[in-house]
C-alpha positions in Angstrom: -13.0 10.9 -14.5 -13.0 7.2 -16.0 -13.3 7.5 -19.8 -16.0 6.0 -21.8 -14.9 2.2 -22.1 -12.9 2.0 -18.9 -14.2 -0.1 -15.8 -11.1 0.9 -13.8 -11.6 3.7 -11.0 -10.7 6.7 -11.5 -7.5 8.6 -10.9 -8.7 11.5 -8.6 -10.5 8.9 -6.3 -7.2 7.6 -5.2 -6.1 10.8 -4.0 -9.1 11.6 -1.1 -6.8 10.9 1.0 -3.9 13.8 0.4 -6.9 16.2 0.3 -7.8 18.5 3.5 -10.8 16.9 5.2 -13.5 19.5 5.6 -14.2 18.1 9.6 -17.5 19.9 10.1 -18.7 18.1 7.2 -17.6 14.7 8.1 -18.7 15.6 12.1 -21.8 15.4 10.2 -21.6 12.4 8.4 -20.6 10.4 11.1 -23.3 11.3 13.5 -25.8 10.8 10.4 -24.3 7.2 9.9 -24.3 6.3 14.1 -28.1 7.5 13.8 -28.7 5.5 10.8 -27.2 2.4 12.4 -29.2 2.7 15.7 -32.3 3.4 13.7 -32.0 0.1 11.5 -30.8 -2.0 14.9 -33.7 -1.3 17.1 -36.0 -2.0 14.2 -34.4 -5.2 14.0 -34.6 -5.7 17.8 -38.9 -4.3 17.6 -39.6 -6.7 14.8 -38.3 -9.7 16.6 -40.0 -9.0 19.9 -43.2 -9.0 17.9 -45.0 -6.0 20.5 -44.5 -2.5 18.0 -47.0 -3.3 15.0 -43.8 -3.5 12.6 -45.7 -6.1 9.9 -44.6 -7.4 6.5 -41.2 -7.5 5.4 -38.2 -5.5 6.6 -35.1 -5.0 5.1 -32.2 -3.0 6.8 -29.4 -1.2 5.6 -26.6 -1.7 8.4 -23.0 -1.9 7.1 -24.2 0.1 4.1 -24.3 3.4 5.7 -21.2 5.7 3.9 -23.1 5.0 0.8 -26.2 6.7 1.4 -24.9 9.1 3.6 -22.3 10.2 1.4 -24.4 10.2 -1.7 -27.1 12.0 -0.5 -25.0 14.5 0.9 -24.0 15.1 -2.3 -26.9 16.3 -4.3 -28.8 19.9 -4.2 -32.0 20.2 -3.5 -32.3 24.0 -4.6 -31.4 22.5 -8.0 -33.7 20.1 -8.2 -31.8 16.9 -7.7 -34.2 13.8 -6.4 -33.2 10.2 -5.9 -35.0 6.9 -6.2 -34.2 3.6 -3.8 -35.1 0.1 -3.4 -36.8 -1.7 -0.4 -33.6 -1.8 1.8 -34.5 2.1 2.2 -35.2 3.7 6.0 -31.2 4.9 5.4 -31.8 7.0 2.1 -34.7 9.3 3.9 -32.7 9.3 7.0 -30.0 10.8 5.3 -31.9 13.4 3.3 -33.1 14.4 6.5 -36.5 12.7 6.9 -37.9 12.8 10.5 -37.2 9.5 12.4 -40.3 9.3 13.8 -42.4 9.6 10.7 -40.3 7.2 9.2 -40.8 4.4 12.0 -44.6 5.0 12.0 -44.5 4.1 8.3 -42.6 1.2 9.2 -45.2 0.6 11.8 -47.8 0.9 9.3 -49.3 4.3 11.2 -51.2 7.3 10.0 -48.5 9.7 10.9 -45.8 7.4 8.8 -44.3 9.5 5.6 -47.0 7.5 3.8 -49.5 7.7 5.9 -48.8 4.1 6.6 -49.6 2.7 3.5 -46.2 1.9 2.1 -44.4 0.2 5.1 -41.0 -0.9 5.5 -40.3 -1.1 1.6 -42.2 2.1 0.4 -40.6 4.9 2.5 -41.1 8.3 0.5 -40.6 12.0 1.1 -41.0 13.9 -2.1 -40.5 17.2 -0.4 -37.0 16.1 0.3 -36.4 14.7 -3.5 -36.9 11.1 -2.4 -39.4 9.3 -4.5 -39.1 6.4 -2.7 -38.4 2.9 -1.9 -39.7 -0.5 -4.1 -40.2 -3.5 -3.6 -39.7 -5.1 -6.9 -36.1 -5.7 -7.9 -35.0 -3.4 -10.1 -38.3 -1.7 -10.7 -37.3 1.5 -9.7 -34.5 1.6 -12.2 -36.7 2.8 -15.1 -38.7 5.0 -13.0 -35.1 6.3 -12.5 -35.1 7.2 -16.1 -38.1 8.8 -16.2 -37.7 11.0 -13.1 -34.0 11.8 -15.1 -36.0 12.9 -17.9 -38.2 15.0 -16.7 -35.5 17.4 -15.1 -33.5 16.9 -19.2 -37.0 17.9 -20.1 -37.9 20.9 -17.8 -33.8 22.2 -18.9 -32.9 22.1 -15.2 -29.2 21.4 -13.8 -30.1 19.1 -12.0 -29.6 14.7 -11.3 -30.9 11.9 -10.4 -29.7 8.9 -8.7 -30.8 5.5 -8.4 -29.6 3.0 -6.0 -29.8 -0.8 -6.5 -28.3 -4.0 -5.7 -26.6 -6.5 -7.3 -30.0 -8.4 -8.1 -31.1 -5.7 -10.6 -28.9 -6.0 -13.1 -30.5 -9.6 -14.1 -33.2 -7.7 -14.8 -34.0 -6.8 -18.3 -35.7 -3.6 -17.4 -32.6 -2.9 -16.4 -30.6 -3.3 -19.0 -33.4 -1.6 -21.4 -33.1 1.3 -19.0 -29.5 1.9 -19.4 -29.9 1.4 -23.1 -32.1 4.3 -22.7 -29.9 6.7 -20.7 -27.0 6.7 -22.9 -29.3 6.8 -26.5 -31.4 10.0 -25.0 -28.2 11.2 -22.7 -30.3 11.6 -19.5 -28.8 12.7 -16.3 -29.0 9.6 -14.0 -26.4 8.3 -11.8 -27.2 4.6 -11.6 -25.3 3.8 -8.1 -25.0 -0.3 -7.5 -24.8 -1.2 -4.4 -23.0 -4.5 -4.3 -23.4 -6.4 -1.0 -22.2 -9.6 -3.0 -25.7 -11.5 -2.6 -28.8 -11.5 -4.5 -30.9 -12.3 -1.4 -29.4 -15.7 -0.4 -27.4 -15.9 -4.3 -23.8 -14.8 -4.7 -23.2 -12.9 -7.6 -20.8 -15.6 -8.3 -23.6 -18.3 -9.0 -26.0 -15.4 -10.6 -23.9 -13.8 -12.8 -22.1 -15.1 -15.7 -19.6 -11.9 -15.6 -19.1 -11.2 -11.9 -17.1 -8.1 -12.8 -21.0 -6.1 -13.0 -18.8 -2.8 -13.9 -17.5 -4.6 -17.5 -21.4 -5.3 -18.1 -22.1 -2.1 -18.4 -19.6 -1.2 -21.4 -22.1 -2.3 -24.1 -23.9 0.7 -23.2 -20.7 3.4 -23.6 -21.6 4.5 -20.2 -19.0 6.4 -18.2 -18.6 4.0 -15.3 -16.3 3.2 -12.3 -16.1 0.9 -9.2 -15.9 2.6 -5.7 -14.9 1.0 -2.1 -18.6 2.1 -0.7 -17.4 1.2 3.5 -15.3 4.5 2.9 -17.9 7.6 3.3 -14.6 10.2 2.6 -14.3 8.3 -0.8 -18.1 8.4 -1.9 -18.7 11.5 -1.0 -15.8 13.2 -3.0 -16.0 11.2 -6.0 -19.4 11.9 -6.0 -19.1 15.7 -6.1 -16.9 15.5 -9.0 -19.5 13.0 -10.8 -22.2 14.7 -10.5 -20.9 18.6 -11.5 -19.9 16.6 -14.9 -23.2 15.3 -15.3 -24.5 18.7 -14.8 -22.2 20.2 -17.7 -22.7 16.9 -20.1 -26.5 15.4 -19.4 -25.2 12.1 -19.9 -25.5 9.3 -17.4 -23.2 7.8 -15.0 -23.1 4.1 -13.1 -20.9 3.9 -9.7 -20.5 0.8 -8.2 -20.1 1.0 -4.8 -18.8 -2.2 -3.3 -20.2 -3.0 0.2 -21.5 -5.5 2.6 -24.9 -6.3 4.4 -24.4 -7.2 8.4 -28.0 -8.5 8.5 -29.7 -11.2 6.2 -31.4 -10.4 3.2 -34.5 -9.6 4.8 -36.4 -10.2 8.6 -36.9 -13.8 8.0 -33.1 -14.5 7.0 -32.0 -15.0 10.2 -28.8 -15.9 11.4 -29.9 -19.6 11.2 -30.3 -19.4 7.9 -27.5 -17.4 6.7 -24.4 -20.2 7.0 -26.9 -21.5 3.8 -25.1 -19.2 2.0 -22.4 -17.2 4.0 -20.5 -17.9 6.9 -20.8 -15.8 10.1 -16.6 -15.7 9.5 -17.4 -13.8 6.6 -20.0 -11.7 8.4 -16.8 -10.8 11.5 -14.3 -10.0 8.8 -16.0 -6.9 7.4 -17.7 -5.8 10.9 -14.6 -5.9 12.4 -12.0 -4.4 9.5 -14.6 -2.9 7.0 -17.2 -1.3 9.2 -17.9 2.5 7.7 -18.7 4.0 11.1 -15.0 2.6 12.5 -13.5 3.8 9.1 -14.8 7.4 9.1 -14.0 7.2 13.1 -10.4 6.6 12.7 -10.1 9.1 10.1 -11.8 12.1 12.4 -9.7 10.4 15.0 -6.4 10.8 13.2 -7.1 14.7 12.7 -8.0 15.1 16.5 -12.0 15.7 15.4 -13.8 13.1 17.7 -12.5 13.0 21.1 -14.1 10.4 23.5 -16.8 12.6 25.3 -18.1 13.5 21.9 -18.4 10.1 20.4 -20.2 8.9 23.2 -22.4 11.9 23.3 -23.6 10.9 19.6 -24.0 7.5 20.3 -26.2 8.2 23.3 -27.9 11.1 21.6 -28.5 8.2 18.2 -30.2 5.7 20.5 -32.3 7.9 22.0 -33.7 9.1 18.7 -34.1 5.6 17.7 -35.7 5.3 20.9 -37.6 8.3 20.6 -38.7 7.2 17.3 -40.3 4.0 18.2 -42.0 5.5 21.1 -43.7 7.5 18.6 -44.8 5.1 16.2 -46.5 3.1 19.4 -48.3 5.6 20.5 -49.1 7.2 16.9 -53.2 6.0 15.2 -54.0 3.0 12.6 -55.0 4.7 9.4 -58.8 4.8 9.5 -60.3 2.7 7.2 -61.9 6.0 4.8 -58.1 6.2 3.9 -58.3 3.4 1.4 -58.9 4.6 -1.6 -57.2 8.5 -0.8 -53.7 9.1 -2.5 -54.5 5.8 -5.0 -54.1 8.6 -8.0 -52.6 12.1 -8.1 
């Protein structure tokens, strides 16, 4: 592990690789990560055809995928471990196992959505799976972070939380109050930073006077580290060993997980409107030589795990769930309007 003061990655991260790959589990991940992808591209294709009741904003999470998935599918429920996300976040209870229909209903804005179709696209919650949900202010889940982390220091269990973020966050200053925090108190949060490069249409390059967002963090003599985040083998394993030291120590931990967004920032940052502020060259590169689907695929590939009848049977199997999914948001009921003032305090 990275000591206190370094920004470098660690040691044992560079040596996934010579490890034995535990197939079943990355079987697993992959099909998780072709379902995620599938999810997020028909609700991209339903919100543009303007029929499926998909209103607001919507933000999606494609080319992001090992990071959630890997993540995720690293923390224990039976110990109590939750997470928190930010509005880019149909992925995060897709990978903690949320149904898919539930989750497009809340998209949809339905009464059988996760939130009873009150939260919408950027409020996706399932507390009985540890996810506390989704927000839509930037970096206003980061101190709820802290306080989720303190409650489990509080209640003496082993368990974590993590937080995911982008890049925007960390202009934030409850942010930086936040981390402050962790270290002073030692509270079990792993801050994960998920940097796609842009702050909505701003590269970090024009936001951030220190682009290197890892060296930011040494004021707060966090234990830190960068991470390639397109290689699900990588997060995953790291991860592991992150999190059983933050069980043994309490103390916090910030990952950054270096990744890329295929879409624009959001449903009305089109294509259009990207070459403002990237250009679709940029947007090919990493489909076509950083994609984390193609990179976990290879690797299954390479130790004879995913013939060709099996990829394609996932891939079918993924769009019909998506399909599946939307079908039932359609034909699921408007809240009624008594629901207004239910659930507005616990």
């Amino acid at each position: 592990m990275a000591a206190k003061g370094s920004s470098g990655a660690a040691g044992s991260a560079a040596s996934v690789e010579d490890r034995p790959l535990n197939v079943e589990k990355y079987l697993r991940f992959y099909e998780q990560m072709v379902h995620i992808r599938e999810f997020e591209e028909l609700c991209d294709k339903a919100f543009r055809q303007g029929t499926h009741g998909i209103g607001g904003y919507l933000h999606l999470y494609s080319g992001e995928e090992a990071i959630a998935v890997g993540i995720i599918g690293a923390l224990q429920r039976e110990k109590g471990d939750c997470f928190i996300g930010h509005y880019r976040d149909h992925a995060y209870a897709l990978a903690s196992g949320s149904e898919p229909g539930q989750v497009m209903a809340e998209i949809c804005g339905k009464a059988t959505g996760c939130s009873k179709g009150k939260g919408g696209s950027m409020h996706i919650c399932d507390a009985a799976r540890g996810f506390y949900g989704g927000y839509g202010i930037v970096g206003g889940n980061v101190p709820i972070a802290l306080g989720l982390g303190y409650a489990l220091k509080y209640q003496k269990k082993d368990a974590v939380c993590v937080c995911f973020f982008g890049d925007g966050s960390m202009n934030q200053g409850g942010f930086h109050e936040t981390l402050n925090m962790a270290q002073l108190y030692k509270v079990p949060v792993l801050f994960v930073l998920e940097n796609n490069g842009y702050a909505m249409g701003t590269s970090i390059e024009r936001s951030h006077a220190n682009p290197d967002l890892t060296d930011r963090i040494g004021s707060y003599n966090i234990k830190r580290e960068k991470i390639d985040g397109q290689n699900v083998v990588r997060v995953h394993e790291r991860v592991q060993e992150i999190i059983a030291e933050m069980r043994e120590t309490g103390e916090p931990f910030f990952l950054e997980c270096k990744t890329y967004r295929y879409h624009g920032h959001g449903a009305a940052d089109t294509q259009v409107t990207q070459s403002t502020y990237r250009s679709q060259d940029e947007v090919e590169e990493w489909r076509s030589q950083r994609d984390p689907i193609d990179i976990l695929e290879r690797t299954l590939i390479e130790h004879e795990a995913l013939p060709d009848s099996e990829r394609e049977r996932i891939r079918r199997e993924a769009t019909a769930a998506a399909a599946a999914a939307l079908k039932f948001a359609d034909e699921s009921p408007d809240p009624t309007p008594d629901e207004l003032l239910k659930d507005v305090y616990a």
